[in-house]
C-alpha positions as a Markdown table, in Angstrom:
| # | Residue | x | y | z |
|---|---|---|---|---|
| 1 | Unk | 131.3 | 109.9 | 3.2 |
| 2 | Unk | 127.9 | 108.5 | 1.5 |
| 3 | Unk | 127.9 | 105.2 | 0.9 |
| 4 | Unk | 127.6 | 106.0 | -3.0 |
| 5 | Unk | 130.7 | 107.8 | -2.9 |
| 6 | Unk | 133.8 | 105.6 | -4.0 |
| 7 | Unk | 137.3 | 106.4 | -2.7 |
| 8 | Unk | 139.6 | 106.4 | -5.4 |
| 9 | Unk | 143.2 | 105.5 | -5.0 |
| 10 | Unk | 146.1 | 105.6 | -7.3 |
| 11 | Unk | 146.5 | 101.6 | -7.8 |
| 12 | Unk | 142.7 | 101.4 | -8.9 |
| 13 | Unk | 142.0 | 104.6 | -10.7 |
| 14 | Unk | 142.7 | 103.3 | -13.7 |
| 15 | Unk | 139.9 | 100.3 | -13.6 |
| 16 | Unk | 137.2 | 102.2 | -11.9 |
| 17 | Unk | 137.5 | 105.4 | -13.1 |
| 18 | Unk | 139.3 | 105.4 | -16.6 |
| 19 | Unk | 137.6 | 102.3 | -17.5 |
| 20 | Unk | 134.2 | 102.3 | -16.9 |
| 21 | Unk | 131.5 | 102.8 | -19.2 |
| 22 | Unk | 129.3 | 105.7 | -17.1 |
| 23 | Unk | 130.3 | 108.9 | -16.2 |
| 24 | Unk | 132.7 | 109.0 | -13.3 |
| 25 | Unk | 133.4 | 112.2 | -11.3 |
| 26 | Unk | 136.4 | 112.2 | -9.0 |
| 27 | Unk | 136.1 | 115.2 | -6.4 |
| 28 | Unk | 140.3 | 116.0 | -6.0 |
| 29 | Unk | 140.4 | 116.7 | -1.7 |
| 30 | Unk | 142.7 | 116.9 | 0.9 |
| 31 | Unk | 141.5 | 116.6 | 5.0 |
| 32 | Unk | 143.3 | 120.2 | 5.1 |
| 33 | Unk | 141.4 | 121.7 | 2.7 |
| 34 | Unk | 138.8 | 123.5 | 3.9 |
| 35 | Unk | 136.9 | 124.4 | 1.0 |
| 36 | Unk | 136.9 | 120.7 | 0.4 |
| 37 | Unk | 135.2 | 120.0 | 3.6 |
| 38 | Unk | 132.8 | 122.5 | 2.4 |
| 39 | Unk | 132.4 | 120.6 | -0.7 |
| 40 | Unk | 131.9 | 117.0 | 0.3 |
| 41 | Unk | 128.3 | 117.5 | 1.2 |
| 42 | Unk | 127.1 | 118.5 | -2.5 |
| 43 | Unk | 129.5 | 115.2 | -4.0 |
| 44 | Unk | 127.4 | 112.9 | -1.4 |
| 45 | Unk | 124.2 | 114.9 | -2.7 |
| 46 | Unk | 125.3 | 114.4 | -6.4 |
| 47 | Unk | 126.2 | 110.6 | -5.8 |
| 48 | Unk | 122.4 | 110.1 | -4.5 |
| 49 | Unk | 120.9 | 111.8 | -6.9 |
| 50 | Unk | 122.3 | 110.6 | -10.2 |
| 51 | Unk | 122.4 | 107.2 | -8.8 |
| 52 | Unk | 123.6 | 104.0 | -11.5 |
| 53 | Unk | 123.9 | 107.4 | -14.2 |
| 54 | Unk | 127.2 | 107.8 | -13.0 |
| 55 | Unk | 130.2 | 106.6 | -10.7 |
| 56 | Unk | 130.7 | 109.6 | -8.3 |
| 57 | Unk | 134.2 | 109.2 | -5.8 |
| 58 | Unk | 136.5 | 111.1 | -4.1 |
| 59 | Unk | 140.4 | 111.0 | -4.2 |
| 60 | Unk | 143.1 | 112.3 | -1.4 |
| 61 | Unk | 145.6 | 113.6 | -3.6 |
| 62 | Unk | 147.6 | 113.6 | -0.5 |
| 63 | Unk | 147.5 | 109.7 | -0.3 |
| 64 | Unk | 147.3 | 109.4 | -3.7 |
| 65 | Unk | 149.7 | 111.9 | -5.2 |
| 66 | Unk | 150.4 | 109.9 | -8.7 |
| 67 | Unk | 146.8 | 111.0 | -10.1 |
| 68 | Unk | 146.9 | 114.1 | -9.3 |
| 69 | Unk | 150.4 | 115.1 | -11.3 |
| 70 | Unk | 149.0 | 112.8 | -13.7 |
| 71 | Unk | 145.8 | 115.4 | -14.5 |
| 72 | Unk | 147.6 | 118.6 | -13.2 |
| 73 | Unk | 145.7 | 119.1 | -10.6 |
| 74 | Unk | 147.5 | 122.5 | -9.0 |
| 75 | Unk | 144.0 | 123.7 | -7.1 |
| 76 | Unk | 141.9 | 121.5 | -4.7 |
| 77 | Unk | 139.0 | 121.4 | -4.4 |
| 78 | Unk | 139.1 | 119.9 | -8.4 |
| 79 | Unk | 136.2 | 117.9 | -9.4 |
| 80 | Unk | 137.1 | 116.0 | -13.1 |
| 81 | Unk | 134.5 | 114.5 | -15.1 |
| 82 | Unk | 135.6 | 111.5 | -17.5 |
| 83 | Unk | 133.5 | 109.5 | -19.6 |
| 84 | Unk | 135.2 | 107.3 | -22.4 |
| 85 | Unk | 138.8 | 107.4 | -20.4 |
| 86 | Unk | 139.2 | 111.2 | -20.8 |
| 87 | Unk | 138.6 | 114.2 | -18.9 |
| 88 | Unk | 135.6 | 115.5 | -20.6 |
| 89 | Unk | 134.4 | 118.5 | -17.8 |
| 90 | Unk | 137.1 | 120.5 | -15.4 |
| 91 | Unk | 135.7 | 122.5 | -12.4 |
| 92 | Unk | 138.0 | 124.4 | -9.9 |
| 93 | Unk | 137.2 | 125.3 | -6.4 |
| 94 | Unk | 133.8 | 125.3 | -4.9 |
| 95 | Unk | 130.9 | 124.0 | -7.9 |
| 96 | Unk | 127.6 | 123.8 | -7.9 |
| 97 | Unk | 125.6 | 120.6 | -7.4 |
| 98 | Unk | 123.6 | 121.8 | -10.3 |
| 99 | Unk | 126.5 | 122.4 | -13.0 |
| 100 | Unk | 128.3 | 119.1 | -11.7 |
| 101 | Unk | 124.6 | 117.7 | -12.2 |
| 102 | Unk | 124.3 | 119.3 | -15.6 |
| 103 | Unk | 127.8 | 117.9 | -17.2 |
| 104 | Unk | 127.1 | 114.6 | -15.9 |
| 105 | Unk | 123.3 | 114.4 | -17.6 |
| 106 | Unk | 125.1 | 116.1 | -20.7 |
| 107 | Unk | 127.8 | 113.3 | -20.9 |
| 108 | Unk | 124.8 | 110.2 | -20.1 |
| 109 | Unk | 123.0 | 111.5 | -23.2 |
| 110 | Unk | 120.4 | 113.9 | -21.0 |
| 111 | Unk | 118.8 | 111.1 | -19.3 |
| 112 | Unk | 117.1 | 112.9 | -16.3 |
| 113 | Unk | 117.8 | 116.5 | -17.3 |
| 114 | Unk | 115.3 | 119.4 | -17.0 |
C-alpha cells in the first residue's frame, strides 16, 4: 500500500473519515477479493495524484465488519466518497481512476480538473 493511502478501521472511521473537512474515499477490500487486488494499484495512483485534495484510504471490511453493514456494502470492490459526513459518490466493482478522479475534483470545488 502507498504511503498516502490510510487504513481505515471501524474505531477510527468516524474521526478520519466522517469528520474531516476534504474529500475522503474509502476503497471497501477484502485480501480474497481479487478484483480488489486488481484495484489497489489505481487507489495508490489516485492517493498520489490528488494529494492534500483529498484523504484517500482503504478499509478490510473483513477486519472491520461494523462499517461495512453500516453503508450496506453487499459488493467488494466498493469505493465511497464522503465529503461533509455523507456518502456523496457510490462506485461498485472495478472504477476508473479517472471517474474516482472526477467525483473527487467535483466534490473539492474543480480544483485541478480538466
Amino acid at each position: 500500500m502507498d504511503d498516502r493511502v490510510r487504513d481505515f478501521t471501524d474505531d477510527r472511521f468516524e474521526a478520519e473519515v466522517l469528520g474531516a473537512s476534504a474529500p475522503v474515499v474509502v476503497d471497501f477490500w477484502a485480501e480474497w477479493c481479487a478484483p480488489c487486488k486488481r484495484l489497489s494499484p489505481v487507489i495508490d495512483e489516485l492517493a498520489e495524484e490528488l494529494g492534500d485534495r483529498a484523504v484517500v484510504g482503504k478499509l478490510d471490511i473483513d477486519s472491520n465488519p461494523k462499517t461495512g453493514e453500516r453503508f450496506g456494502i453487499s459488493a467488494i470492490p466498493t469505493v465511497l466518497v464522503f465529503h461533509g459526513g455523507e456518502v456523496r459518490r457510490r462506485f461498485i466493482g472495478l472504477t476508473s481512476k479517472d471517474e474516482l478522479r472526477r467525483a473527487v475534483l467535483e466534490l473539492h470545488g474543480g480544483e485541478g480538473n480538466e
